[in-house]
C-alpha positions, 0 to 999 in steps of 0.5 A: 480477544484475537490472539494474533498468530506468533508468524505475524509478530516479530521482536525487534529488539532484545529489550523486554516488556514492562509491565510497571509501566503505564499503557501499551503503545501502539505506534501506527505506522502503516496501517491506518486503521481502527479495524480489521488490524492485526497489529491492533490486535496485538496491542489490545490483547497485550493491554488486556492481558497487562490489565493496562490502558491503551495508547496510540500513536500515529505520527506524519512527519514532514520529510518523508521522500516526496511528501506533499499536499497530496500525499499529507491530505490523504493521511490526515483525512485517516486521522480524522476518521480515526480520531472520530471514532476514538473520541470519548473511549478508553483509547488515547489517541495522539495524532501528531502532524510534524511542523518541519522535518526533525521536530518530532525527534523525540516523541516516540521516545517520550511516550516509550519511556512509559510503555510497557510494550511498543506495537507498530506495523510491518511494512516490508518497503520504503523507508519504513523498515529502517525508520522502525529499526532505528527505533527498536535501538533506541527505545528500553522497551519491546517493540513488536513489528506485526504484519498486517499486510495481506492474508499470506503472512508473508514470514509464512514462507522463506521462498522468493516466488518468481510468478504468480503461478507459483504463488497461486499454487503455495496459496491453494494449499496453505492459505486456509490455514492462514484465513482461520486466523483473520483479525477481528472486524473492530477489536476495540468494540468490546475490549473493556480497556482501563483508561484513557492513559495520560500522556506526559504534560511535557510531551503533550507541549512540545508535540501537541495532537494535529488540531481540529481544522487541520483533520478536518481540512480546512482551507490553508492547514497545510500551505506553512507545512514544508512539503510540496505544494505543486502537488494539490490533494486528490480528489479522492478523500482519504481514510478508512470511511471513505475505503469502506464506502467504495468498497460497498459501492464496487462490491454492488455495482463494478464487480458483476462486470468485472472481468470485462469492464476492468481493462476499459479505460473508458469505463469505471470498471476497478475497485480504485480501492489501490490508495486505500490498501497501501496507506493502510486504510483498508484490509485485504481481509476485509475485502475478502470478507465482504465478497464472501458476505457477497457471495455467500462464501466460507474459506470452507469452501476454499477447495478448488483447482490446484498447482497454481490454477487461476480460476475455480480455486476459490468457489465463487464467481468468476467476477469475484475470483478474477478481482481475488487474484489481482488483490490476493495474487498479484498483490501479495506477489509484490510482498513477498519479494521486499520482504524477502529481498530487502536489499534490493527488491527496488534495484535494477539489479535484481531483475531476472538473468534473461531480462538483464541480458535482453535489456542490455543487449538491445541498450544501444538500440535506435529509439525513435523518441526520448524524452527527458523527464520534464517533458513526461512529466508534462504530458508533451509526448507524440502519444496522446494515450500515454498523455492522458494517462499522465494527465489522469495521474498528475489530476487524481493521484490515480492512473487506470490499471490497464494503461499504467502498463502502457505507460510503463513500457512507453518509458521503457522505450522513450528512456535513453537506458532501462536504468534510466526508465526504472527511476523515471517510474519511479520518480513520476509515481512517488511523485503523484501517485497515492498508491506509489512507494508500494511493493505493488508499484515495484511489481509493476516497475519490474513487471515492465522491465520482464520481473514475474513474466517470461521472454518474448519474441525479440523486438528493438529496443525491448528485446525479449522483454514483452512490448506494448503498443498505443495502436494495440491497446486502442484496437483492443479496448474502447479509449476514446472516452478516456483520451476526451477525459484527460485531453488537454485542458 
């Protein structure tokens, strides 16, 4: 049994737990996944020690900020697998699909009045963190937020880091601290729970579990659901299955040639694995854990470099730790300010001083193109490489890590204010994208508008902010492939 550390758990609410009652509850709301979970964890150890069965709840409702086919599709495919691997266990699980927006008000309530204690995930952005304190209010019961998000916990420190480097070094001293208290692998293989609990016949009536055609995506399933259906599902299948099978497939192939495959548009040189990380279908722990099998690795080993260094501190590969520092680094970087800045990580106003000033100083510069967000969205700009980078995104859901900078600053450039290029980022990620509505997106948001980097020489429009160019990238990196890919049709 994993005892998850106290860093990783938070009370919501005052309320006490249960132990009369029926089941725990775990409530899944983040992490999408049966293994390599800390919150999972939580909920098993809490079941174990209350001798109680196990419950779990993971709910998809129907007027969530841009939910569409894409976004829907992607989730379900998860609660297939989920549902796979439950079926016939001690575990209940109740995959609910809301038919309109507002009918599953009620259901965690139900379930809660018969839980001796709610776990859920500690997503730090989107809608996430009110929807589970709205909750915490509204429930009799303990409701534990636990984090799960990266191998930092991220109330491990108060601090706001505001490079990368500066992270990297906090990293370097403390994470081996954090390592040897990893989630188990599959918590609920030898859990020797009581069970399955029963749920309510009420409950189980007016909310009933998502039905079998619907998981398995059968033609049609989501055509009376009232979300977006200009936005079709990607040809990327979700779910933690699929996670584990192009993380195998990255690990022995891509990641040899890594660092000089990674920014070639061209070429299949990423993890693409950027989906699966933000729906919570698979781990940074349990990436980090099949490198290390990989590599032969240990966090022993984790004695490198020091004071923010950003090769050498891990002890494997350069491919590896090159891959380490966008999935460890880089990515975490972004939790650490929502969770830290709650109020407004998202905002144009928490961008740095010099980048506020740069950005309004150079507002009024001439700009030789603008377009509105139609036109973008559309893909009809002069520039085909920012063209085909829409087109990728629009088709997929999923736009090559290197020219989504470029696409970036392009909006930047082409917006009538940098206000104006900040929402229109992110109305065309939340829109498209599978890994949009993530705190790693809004690192890149800010990334472009200056967050995490320093002033440049002073340009029109971008001012001190670093600019990028299509002429650049092209003479850097081979893109001709990709401009053929995603021409127009």
């Amino acid at each position: 049994m994993i005892d998850v550390p106290p860093v990783r758990v938070r009370a919501l609410n005052a309320a006490p737990e249960r132990p009369d009652r029926a089941y725990v509850l775990y409530w899944i709301t983040a992490y999408r996944r049966v293994r390599w979970n800390h919150a999972l964890d939580r909920a098993v150890e809490r079941a174990r020690v209350l001798d109680k069965p196990l419950v779990i709840l993971e709910a998809l409702r129907a007027g969530y900020p841009h939910a569409s086919d894409r976004l829907h599709r992607f989730v379900i495919d998860g609660m297939a697998d989920t549902a796979a691997r439950l079926a016939g266990g001690p575990v209940r699980y109740h995959p609910y699909v809301e038919p309109r927006p507002g009918a599953g008000k009620g259901l965690l309530a139900a379930l809660a009045a018969r839980a001796c204690l709610i776990v859920a995930d500690d997503w730090p952005c989107f809608f996430l963190p009110r929807m589970l304190a709205a909750a915490a209010r509204q429930v009799d019961v303990r409701l534990e937020a636990v984090d799960g998000n990266g191998l930092l916990p991220v109330r491990a420190t108060e601090r706001v880091f505001t490079t990368a480097r500066s992270l990297r070094a906090y990293l370097q001293k403390v994470l081996p601290e954090h390592l040897a208290h990893g989630p188990a692998p599959d918590p609920l293989a030898r859990a020797r729970l009581p069970g399955p609990a029963a749920l309510p016949a009420e409950a189980l009536a007016r909310w009933p579990a998502a039905s079998a055609a619907l998981l398995r995506g059968d033609p049609g399933t989501l055509d009376d659901l009232p979300i977006d259906h200009a936005v079709p599902p990607s040809p990327m299948r979700g779910g933690w299955e699929e996670a584990e099978r192009r993380l195998a497939r990255f690990v022995r192939g891509p990641l040899a040639r890594y660092p000089d495959d990674r920014d070639v548009p061209s070429l299949e040189g990423t993890s693409r694995l950027s989906p699966y990380l933000h729906f919570g279908h698979m781990s940074s722990h349990r990436v980090l854990d099949a490198l290390a099998r990989a590599e032969g690795w240990t966090p022993a080993r984790l004695d490198g470099p020091k004071g923010g260094a950003r090769e050498g501190w891990w002890r494997m590969s350069p491919p590896a730790e090159a891959f380490l520092d966008q999935l460890v680094t880089w990515r975490e970087l972004g939790f650490n300010m929502c969770a830290h800045r709650p109020r407004d990580y998202d905002r144009y106003e928490s961008l740095p001083a010099w980048a506020r000033q740069t950005l309004e100083e150079h507002a009024g510069d001439p700009r030789p193109h603008v377009y509105d967000l139609d036109a973008l969205e559309g893909a009809r700009t002069h520039d085909a490489l920012w063209n085909a980078a829409q087109r990728q995104l629009v088709r997929e859901g999923w736009f090559h890590n290197y020219v989504r900078m470029l696409w970036g600053k392009k909006l930047l450039e082409w917006s009538p204010h940098p206000r104006e290029a900040l929402a229109r980022m992110m109305a065309l990620m939340d829109r498209w994208s599978l890994d949009g509505r993530d705190p790693n997106s809004y690192s890149g948001y800010f990334w472009v508008l200056g967050r995490y980097d320093r002033a440049w020489p002073s340009r029109p429009v971008y001012g001190k902010v670093r600019s990028m160019s299509s002429a650049r990238t092209a003479a850097k990196v081979d893109v001709e492939g990709y401009l053929e890919r995603y021409g127009p049709n």
